[in-house]
N, C-alpha and C positions, 0 to 999 in steps of 0.2 A: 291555853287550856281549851277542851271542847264544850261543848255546851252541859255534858254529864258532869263536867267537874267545876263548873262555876258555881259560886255559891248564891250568887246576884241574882241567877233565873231560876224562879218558884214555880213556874210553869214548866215541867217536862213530862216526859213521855216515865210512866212507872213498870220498874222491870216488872213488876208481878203484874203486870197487863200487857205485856207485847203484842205484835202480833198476830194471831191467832195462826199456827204453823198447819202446811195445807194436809187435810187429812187425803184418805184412803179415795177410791174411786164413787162415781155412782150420785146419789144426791148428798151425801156427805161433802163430796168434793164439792160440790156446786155452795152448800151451804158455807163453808170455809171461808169460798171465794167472797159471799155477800157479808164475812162478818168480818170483815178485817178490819173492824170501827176501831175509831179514835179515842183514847182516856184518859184525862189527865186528875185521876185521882188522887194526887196530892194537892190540887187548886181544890180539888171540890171540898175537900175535907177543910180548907182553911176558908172558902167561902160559905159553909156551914158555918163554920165557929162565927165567922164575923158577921152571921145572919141572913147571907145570900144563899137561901141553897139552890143545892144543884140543877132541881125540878126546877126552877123557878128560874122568870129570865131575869141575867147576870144585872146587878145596879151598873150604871155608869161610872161611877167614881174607881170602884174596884175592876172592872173593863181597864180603865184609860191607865189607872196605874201599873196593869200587869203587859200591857200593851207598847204602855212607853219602854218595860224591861226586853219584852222581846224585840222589840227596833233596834234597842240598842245593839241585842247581838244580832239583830239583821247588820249593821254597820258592819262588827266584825266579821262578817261572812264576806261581804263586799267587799272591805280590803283585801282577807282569802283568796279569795276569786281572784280578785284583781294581780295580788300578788305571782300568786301560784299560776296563773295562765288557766283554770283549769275550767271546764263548758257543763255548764247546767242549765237542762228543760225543766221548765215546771209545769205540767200538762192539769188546768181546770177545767172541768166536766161538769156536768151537771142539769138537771131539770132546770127551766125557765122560773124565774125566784128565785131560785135556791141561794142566791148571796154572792156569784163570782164575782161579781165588780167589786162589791163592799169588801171585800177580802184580799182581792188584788191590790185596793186602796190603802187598806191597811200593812200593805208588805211593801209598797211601795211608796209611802208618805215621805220617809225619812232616809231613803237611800238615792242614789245618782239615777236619773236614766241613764245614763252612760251604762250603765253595769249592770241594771236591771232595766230590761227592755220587752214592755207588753205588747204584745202581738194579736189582734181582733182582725181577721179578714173578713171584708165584707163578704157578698156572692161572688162565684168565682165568671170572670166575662169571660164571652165566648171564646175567645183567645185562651183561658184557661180553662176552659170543657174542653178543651183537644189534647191538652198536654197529660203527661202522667199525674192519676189524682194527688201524691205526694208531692210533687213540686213545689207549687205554689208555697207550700211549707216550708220546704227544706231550704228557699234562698232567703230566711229568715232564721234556720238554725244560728246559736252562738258560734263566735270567734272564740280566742282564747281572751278569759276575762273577763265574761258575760253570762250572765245569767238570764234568761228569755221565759219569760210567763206569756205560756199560750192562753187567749180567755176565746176558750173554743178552742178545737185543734180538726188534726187528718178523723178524730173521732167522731167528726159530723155525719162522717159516714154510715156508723153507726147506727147514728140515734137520730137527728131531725130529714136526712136525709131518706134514710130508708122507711121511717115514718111515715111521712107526707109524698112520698115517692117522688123523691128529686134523683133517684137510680135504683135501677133495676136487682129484684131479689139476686140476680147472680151477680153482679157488682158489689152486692153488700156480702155475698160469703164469699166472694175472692177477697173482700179487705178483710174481715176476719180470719180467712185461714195467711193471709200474707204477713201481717201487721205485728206479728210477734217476730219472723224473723227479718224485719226490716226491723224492729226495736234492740234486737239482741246483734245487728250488725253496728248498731249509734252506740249502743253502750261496749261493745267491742270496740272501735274508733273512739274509746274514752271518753263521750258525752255521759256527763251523772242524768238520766230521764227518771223524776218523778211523777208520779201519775193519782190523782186525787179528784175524786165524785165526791161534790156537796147534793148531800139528799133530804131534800123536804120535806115534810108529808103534805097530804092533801088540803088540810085544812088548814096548815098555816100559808100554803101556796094559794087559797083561795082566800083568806084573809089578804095578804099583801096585793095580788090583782085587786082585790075592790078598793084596795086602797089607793092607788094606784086611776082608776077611775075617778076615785074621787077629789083627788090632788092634781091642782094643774100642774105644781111644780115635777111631778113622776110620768105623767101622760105621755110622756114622749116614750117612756121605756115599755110602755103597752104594744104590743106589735100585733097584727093579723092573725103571726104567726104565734103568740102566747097565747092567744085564745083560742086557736086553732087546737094549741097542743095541751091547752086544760082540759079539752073534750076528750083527746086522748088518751087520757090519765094510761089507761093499761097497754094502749099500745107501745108507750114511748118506756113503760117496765117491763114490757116483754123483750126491747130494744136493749134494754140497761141489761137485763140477764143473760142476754144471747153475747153482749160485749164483753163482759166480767166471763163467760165461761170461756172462749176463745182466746183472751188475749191479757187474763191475770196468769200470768207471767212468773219464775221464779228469778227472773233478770229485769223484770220492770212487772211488780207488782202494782195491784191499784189499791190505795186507801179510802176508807168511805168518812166521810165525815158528817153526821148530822145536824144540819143547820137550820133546826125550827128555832132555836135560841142564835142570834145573828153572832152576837157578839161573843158566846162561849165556840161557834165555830169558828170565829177569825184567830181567838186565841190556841185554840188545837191545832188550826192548821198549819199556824206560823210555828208553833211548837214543832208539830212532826217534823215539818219540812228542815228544820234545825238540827233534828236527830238526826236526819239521813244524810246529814253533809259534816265531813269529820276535818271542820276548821278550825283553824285556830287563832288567835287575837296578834294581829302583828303588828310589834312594837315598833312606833316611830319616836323621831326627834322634835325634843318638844319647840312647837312653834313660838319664834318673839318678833314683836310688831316691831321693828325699825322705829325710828325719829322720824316725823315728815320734817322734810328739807323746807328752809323758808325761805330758801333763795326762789328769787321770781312774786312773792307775795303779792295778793292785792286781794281787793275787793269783791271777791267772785260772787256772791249775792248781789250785789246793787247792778251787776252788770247782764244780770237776768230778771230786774225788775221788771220792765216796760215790757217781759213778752206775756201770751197768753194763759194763763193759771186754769187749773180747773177749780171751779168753785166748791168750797167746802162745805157741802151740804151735811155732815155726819162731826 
């Protein structure tokens, strides 16, 4: 069964919400492109009944319990994958804040590295300033049987890059006008590419950096480059609108996902990303523990006493 037809996941995508199908030309088009947000209106509606509403950010209790069902059918995708051979990108985007680690975390707790494989490249050394700007990418695309979450992707280009001017304005509209048909040649070669913007607003982005100042334990996730790009605010929106209108795609759309509430967008985005892959739960044989053999026995504790223990402080 796919995820439409299981009964177990309360969280999905609501056919009277799909979507939004791209309208006519002109700024309609363009508005299409920025509303392609994420709903899962039948969570909201039962997190209102049981007092969490939707305004309001998600309790922990009701988070962990709808979170452990969606892992679960992240397994069954895994096996899928695995089974089927078949290669999915998961392309994360987004403003600085805006939650990709925390969400990556959450799709990745409970499944293999093997199978799902997160991809963070540092800066590219100068040995990769000379090569084609996609490369460095591409020897990180899936095998068969692999699912690869980009955190950051070739979209830097885009957005930090042509912000802070790490390449030149005609370098950033050669990858806008190239980058749809370099995406519609991967999904041709039967790569599934998802594409998905976590978007923050300003004030809960400036909330998390002071927070973040104010926690040694976050300090390290502060970079030059966040506060560089909080002053930014509009430039790095003029970046995100210039992306979405070039390269939302009818072959590799982008989903927007809002994530001033952290933990209602970890559950949307494991959600969608569920919809848009049509697996199915493949049946194994059920596993039984053998006898341990007691030929050869002995004392294998006592014969690890005399070495060095760590001390039990906890």
């Amino acid at each position: 069964m796919t995820i439409a037809d299981r009964q177990s996941v309360e969280l999905r995508i609501d056919s009277n919400h799909a979507p939004f199908k791209r309208p006519g030309t002109g700024s309609d088009k363009k508005l299409g492109s920025l509303l392609r947000i994420l709903r899962t209106p039948t969570a909201q509606r039962k997190a209102s009944m049981s007092g969490n509403d939707p305004t309001e950010k998600l309790k922990r209790k009701a988070y962990e319990e709808e979170l452990r069902k969606l892992q679960e059918e992240l397994c069954y995708l895994q096996d899928w994958v695995r089974t089927s051979g078949e290669r999915v990108i998961v392309v994360l985007e987004g403003r600085d804040a805006a939650g990709k680690g925390g969400t990556i975390k959450a799709i990745t707790e409970r499944v293999s590295p093997r199978v799902f494989r997160v991809v963070a490249l540092p800066a590219p050394s100068d040995r990769e300033k000379s090569e084609l700007y996609i490369q460095r990418y591409v020897e990180h695309f899936p095998a068969g049987g692999e699912i690869v979450i980009f955190d950051r992707s070739w979209y830097n280009r885009a957005g930090v890059e042509y912000v802070m001017g790490f390449c030149t304005p005609e370098q950033h509209q050669r990858f806008l006008e190239l980058c749809p048909l370099v995406e519609k040649h991967l999904i041709g070669a039967g790569i599934r590419l998802l594409k998905i913007w976590l978007e923050v607003g300003q004030e809960e982005q400036e909330r998390r950096f002071k927070a973040r100042i104010a926690d040694p334990i976050r300090q390290w996730k502060l970079s030059p480059m966040d506060v560089e790009s909080y002053r930014r605010w509009y430039e790095y929106s003029r970046a995100r609108d210039a992306m979405f209108e070039h390269t939302d795609s009818p072959e590799a759309p982008w989903y927007i996902v809002h994530s001033d509430d952290k933990k209602r967008a970890r559950l949307n985005c494991i959600a969608h990303i569920l919809s848009l892959i049509p697996y199915k739960k493949v049946d194994h044989a059920e596993v039984k523990l053998p006898a341990r053999s007691e030929k050869k026995q002995y004392d294998d504790q006592a014969s690890i006493a005399g070495r060095r223990l760590v001390m039990q402080r906890y």
